[in-house]
DSSP file (Angstrom, degrees, kcal/mol; ACC not computed):
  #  RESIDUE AA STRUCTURE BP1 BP2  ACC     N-H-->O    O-->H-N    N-H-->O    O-->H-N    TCO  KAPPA ALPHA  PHI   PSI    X-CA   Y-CA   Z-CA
    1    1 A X              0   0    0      0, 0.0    17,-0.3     0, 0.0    21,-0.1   0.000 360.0 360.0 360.0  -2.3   44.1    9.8   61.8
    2    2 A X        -     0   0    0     38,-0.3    40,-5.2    15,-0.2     2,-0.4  -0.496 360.0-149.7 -69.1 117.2   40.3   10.2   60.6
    3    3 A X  E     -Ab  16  42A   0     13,-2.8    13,-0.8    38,-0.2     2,-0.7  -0.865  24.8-177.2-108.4 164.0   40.5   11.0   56.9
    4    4 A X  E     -Ab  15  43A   0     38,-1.9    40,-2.1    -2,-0.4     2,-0.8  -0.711  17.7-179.2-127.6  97.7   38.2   13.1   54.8
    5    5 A X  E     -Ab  14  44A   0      9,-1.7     9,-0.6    -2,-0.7     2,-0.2  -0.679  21.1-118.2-107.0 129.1   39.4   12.9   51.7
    6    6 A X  E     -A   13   0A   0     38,-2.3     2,-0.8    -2,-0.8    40,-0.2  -0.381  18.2-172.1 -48.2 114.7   37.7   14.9   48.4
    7    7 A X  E >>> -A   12   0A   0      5,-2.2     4,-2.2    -2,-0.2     5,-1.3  -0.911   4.2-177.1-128.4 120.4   36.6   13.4   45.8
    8    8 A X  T 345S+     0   0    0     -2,-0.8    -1,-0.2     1,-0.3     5,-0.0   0.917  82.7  66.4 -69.0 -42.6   35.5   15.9   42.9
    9    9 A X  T 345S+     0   0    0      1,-0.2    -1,-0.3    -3,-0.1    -3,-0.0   0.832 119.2  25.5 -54.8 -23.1   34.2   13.4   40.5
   10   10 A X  T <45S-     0   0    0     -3,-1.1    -1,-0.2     2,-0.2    -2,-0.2   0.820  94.4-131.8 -90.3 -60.0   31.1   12.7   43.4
   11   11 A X  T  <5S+     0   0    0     -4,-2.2    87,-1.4     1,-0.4     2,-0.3   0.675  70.1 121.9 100.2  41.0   31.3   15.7   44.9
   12   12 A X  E   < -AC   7  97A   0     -5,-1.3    -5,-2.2    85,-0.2    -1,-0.4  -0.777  63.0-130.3-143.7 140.8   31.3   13.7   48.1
   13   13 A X  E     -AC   6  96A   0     83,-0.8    83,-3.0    -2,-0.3     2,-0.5  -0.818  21.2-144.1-107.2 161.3   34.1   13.7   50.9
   14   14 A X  E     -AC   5  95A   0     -9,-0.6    -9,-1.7    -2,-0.3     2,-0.3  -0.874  15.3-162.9-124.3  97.5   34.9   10.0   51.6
   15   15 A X  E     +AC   4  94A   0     79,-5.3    79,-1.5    -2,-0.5     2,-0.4  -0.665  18.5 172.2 -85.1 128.9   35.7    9.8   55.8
   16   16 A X  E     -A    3   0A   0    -13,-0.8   -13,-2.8    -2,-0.3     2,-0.3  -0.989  29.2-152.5-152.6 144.9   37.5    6.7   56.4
   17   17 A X        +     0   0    0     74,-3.0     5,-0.2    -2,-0.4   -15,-0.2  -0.474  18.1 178.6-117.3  70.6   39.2    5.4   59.6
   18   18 A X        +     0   0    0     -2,-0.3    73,-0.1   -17,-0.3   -15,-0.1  -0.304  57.7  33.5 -67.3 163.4   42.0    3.2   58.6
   19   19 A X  S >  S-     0   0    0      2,-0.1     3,-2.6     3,-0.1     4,-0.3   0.858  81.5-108.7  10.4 161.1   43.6    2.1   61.8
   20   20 A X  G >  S+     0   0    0      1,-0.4     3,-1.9     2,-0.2    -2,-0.0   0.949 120.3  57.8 -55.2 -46.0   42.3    1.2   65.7
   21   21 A X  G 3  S+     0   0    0      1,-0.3    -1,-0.4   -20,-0.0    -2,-0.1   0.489 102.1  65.4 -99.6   1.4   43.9    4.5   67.2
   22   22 A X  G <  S+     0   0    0     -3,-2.6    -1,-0.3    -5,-0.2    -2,-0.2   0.565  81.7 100.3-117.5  18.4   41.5    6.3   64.3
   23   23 A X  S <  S-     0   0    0     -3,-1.9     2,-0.3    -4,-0.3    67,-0.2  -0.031  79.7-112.6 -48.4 174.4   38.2    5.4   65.7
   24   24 A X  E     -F   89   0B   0     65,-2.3    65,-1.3    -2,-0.0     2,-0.3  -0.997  37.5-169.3 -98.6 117.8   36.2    7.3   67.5
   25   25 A X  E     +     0   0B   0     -2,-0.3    63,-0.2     1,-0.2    62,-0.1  -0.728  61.4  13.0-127.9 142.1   35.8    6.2   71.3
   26   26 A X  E    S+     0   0B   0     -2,-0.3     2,-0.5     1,-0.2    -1,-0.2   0.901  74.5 172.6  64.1  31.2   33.5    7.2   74.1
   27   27 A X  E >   -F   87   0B   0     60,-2.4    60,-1.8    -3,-0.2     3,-0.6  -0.864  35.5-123.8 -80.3 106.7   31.1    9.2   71.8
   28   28 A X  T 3  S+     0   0    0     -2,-0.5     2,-0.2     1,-0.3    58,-0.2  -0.302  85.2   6.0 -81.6 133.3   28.3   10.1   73.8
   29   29 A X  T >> S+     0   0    0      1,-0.1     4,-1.2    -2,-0.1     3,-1.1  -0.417  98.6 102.7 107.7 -67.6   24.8    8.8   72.3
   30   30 A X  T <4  +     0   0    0     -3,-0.6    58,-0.2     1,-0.3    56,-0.2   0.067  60.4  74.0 -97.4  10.0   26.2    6.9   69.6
   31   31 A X  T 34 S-     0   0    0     54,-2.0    -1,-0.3    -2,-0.4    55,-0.1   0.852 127.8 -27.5 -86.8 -37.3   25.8    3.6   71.2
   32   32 A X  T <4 S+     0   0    0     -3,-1.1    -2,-0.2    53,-0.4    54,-0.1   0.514 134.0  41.2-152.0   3.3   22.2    3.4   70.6
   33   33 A X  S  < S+     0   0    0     -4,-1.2    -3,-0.2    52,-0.2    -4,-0.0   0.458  79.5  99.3-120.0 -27.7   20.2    6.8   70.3
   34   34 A X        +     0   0    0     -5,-0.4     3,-0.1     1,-0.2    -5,-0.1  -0.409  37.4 176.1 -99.6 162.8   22.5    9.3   68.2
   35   35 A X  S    S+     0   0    0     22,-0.1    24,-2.6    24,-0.1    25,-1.2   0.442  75.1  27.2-139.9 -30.4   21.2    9.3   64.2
   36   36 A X  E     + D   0  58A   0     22,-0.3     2,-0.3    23,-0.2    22,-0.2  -0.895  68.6 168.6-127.9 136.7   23.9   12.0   63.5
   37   37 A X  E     - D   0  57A   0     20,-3.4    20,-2.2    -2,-0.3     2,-0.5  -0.977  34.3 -96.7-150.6-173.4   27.6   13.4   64.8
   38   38 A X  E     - D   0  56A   0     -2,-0.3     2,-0.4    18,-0.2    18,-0.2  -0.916  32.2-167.5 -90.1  82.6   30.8   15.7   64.4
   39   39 A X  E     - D   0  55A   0     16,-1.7    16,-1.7    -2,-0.5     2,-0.3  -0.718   6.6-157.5 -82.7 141.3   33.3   14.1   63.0
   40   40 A X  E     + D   0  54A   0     -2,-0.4   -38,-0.3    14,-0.3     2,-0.3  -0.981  30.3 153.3-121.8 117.0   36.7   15.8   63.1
   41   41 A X  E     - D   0  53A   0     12,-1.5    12,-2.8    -2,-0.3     2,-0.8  -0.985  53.8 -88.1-159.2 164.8   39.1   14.5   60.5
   42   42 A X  E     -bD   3  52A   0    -40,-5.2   -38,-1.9    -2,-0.3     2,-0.3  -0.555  44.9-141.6 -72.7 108.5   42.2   15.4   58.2
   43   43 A X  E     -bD   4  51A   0      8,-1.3     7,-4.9    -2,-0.8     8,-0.7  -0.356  20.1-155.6 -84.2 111.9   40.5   17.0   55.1
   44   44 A X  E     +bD   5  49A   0    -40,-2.1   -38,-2.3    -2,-0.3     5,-0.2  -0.852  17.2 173.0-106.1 144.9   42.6   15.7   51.9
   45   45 A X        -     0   0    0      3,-0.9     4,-0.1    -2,-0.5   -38,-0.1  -0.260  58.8 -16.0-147.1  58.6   42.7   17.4   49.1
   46   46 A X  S    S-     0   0    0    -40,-0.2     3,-0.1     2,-0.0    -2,-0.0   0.264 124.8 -52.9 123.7 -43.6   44.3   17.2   46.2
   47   47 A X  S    S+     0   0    0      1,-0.3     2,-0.3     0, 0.0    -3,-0.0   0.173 121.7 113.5 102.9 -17.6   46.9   15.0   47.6
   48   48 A X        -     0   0    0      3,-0.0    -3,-0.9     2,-0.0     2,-0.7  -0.617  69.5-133.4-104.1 130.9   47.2   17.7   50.2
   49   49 A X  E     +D   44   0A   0     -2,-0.3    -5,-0.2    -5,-0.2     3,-0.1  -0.926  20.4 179.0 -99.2 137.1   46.4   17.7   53.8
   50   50 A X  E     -     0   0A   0     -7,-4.9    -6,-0.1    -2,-0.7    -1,-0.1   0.223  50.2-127.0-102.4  -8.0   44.3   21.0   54.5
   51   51 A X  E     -D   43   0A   0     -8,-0.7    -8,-1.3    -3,-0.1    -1,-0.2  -0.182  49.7  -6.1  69.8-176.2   44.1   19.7   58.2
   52   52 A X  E    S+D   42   0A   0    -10,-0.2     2,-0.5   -12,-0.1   -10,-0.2   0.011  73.3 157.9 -65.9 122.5   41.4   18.9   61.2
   53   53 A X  E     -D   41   0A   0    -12,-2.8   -12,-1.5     2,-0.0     2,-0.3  -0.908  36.8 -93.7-158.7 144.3   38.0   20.1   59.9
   54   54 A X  E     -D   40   0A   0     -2,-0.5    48,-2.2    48,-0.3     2,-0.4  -0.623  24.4-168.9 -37.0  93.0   34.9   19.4   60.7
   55   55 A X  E     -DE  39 101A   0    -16,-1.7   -16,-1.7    -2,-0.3     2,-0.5  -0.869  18.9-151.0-137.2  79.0   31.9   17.0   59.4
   56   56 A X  E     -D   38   0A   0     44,-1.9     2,-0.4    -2,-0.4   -18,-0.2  -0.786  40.0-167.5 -96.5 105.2   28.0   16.9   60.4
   57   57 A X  E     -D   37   0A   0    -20,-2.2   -20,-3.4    -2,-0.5     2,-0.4  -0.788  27.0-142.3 -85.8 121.5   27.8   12.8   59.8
   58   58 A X  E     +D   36   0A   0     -2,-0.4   -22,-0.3   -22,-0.2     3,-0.1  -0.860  25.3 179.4 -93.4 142.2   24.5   11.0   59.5
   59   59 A X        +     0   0    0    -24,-2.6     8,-1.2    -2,-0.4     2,-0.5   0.448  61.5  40.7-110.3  -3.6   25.7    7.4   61.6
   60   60 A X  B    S-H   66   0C   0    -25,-1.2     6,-0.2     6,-0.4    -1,-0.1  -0.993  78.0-116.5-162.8 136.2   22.3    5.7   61.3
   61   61 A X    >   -     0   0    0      4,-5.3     3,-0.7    -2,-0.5    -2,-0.1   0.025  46.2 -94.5 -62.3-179.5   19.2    5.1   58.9
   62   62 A X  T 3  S+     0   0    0      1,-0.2    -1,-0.1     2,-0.1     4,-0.0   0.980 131.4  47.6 -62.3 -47.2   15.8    6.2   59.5
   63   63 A X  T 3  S-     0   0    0      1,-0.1    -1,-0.2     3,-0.0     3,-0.1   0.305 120.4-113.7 -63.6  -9.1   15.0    2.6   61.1
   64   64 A X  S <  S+     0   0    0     -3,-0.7     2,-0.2     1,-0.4    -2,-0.1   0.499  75.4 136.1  50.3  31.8   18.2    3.1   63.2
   65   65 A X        -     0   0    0      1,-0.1    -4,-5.3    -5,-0.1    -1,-0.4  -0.519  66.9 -98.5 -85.3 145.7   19.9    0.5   61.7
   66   66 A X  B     -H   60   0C   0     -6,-0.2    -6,-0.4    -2,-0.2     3,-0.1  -0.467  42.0 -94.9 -78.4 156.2   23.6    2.1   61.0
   67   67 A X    >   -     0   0    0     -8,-1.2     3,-1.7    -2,-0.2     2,-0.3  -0.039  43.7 -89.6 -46.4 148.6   24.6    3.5   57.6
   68   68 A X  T 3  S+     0   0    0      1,-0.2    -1,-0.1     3,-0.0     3,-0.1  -0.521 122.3  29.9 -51.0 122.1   26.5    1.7   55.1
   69   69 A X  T 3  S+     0   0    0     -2,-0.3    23,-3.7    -3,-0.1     2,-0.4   0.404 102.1 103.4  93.3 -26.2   30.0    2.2   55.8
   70   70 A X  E <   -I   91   0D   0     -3,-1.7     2,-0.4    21,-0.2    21,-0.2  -0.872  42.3-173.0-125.1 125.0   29.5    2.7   60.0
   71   71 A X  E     -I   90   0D   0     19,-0.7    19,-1.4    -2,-0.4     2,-0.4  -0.766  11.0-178.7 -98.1 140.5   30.3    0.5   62.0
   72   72 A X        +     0   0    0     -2,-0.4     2,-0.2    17,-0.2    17,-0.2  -0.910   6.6 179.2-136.7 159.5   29.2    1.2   65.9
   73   73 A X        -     0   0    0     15,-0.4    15,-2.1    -2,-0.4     2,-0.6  -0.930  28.7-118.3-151.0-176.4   29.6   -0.6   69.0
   74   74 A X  B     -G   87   0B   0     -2,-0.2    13,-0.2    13,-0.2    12,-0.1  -0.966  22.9-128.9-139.0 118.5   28.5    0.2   72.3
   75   75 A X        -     0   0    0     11,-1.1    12,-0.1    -2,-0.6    -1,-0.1   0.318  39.9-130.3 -62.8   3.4   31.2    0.6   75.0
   76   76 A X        -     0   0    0      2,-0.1    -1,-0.2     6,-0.0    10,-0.2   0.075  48.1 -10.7  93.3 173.5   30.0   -1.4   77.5
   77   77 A X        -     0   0    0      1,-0.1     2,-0.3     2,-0.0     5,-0.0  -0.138  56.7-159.2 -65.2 141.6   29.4   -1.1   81.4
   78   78 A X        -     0   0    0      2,-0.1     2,-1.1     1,-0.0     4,-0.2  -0.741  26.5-119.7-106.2 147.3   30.9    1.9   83.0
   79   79 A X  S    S+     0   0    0     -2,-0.3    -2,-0.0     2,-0.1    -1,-0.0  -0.740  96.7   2.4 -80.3 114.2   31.6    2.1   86.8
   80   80 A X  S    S+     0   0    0     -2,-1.1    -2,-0.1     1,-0.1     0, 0.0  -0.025 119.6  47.2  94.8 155.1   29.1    5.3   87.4
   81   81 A X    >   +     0   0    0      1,-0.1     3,-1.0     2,-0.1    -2,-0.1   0.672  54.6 160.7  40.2  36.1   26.9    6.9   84.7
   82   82 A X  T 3   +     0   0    0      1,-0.3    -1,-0.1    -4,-0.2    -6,-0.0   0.401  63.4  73.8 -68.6  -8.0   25.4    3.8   83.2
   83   83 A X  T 3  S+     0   0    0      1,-0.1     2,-0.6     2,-0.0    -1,-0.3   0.302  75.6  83.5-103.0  34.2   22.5    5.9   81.7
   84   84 A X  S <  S-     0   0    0     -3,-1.0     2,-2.1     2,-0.1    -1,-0.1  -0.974  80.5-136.5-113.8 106.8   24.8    7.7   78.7
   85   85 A X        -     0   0    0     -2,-0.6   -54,-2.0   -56,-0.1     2,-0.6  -0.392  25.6-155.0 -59.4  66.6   24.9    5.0   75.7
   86   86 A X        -     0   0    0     -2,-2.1   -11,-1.1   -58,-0.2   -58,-0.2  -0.679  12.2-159.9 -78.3 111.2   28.7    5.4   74.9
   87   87 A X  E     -FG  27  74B   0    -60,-1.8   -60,-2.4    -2,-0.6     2,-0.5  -0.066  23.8-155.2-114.7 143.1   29.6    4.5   71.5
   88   88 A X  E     -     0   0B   0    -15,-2.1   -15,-0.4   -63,-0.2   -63,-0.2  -0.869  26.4-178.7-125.6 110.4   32.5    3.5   69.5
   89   89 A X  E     +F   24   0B   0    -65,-1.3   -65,-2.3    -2,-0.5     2,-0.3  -0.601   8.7 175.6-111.3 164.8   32.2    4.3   65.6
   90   90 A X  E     -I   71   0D   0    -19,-1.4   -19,-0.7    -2,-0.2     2,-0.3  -0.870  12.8-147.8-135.6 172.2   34.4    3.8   62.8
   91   91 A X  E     -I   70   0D   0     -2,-0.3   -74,-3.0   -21,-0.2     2,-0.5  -0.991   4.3-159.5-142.2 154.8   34.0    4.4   58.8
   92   92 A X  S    S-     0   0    0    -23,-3.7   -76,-0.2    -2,-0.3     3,-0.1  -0.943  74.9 -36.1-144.4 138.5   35.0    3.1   55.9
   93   93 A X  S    S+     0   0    0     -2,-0.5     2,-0.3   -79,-0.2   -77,-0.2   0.733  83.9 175.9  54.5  24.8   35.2    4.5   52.6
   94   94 A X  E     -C   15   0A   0    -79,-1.5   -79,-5.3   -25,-0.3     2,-0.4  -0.604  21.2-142.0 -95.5 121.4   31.8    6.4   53.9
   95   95 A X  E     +C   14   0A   0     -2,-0.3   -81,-0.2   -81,-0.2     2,-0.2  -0.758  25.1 179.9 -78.3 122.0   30.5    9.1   51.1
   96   96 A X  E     -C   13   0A   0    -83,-3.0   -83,-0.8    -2,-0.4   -85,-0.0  -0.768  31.0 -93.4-153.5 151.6   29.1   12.3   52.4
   97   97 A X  E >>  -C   12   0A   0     -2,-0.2     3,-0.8   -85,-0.1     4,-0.6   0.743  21.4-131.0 -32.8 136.8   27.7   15.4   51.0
   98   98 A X  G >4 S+     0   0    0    -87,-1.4     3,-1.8     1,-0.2   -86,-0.1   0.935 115.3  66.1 -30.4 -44.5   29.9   18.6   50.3
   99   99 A X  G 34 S+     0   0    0      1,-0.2    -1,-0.2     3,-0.0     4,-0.2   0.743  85.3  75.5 -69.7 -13.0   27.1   20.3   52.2
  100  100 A X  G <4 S+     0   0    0     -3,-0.8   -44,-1.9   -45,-0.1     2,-0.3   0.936  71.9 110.0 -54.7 -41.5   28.5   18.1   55.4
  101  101 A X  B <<  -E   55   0A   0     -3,-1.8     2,-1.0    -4,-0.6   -46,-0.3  -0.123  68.0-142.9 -41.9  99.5   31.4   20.5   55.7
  102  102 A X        +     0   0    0    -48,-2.2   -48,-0.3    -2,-0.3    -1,-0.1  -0.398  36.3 164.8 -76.9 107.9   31.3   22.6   58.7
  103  103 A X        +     0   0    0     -2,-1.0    -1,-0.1    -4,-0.2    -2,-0.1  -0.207  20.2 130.3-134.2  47.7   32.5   25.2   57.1
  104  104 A X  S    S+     0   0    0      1,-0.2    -1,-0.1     3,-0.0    -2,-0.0   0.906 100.5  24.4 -30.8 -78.1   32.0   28.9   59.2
  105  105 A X  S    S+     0   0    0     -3,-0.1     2,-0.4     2,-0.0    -1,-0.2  -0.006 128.7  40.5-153.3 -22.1   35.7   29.8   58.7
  106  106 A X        -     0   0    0     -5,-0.1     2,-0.4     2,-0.0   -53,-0.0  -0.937  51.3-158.2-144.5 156.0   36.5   27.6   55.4
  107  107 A X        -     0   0    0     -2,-0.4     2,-0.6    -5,-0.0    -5,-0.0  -0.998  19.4-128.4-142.8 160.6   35.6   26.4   52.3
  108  108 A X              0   0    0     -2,-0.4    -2,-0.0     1,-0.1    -5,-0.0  -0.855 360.0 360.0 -95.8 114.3   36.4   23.5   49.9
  109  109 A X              0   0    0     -2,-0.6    -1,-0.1     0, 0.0     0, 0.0   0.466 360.0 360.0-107.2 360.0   37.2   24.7   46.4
């Protein structure tokens, strides 16, 4: 439910997680260590959905305070494996580069 929707005038995809079920949960890192991730979201286009494609997201400033736009929280105590910081991020309305597109196999025209 993660969109990434194009916006030409910027040149910027805009990744935005409108509802609970389109968070991202149990993202390993991201609770307190991760500066970057993969987001996988439906790439609008157009009006269009192009489908699930791929994102290299910066989630945090240099200072590791999070980006404008991500919000993180830290899933809390786990029975077992308590030393992996697992994170729950969201976005809204978060701008980032064309060049973000993991894009092997695809391109954005």
């Amino acid at each position: 439910q993660t969109t990434a929707t194009w916006e030409p005038s910027s040149g910027c995809f805009i990744i935005h997680s409108p509802t609970t079920l389109s968070q991202k949960y149990w993202i390993t890192n991201s609770a307190v260590h991760a500066q970057w991730c993969v987001v996988f979201a439906q790439l609008l286009m157009g009006g269009k959905n192009q489908g699930i494609h791929g994102f290299l997201v910066r989630i945090r400033n240099d200072d590791m305070t999070p980006c404008k736009g991500v919000t993180i929280y830290d899933m809390g105590h786990k029975i077992g494996c308590n030393g992996v910081d697992n994170g729950q991020l969201s976005f809204k309305q978060y701008a980032v580069p064309r060049e973000a597109l993991l894009n092997a196999f695809s391109e954005a025209a």
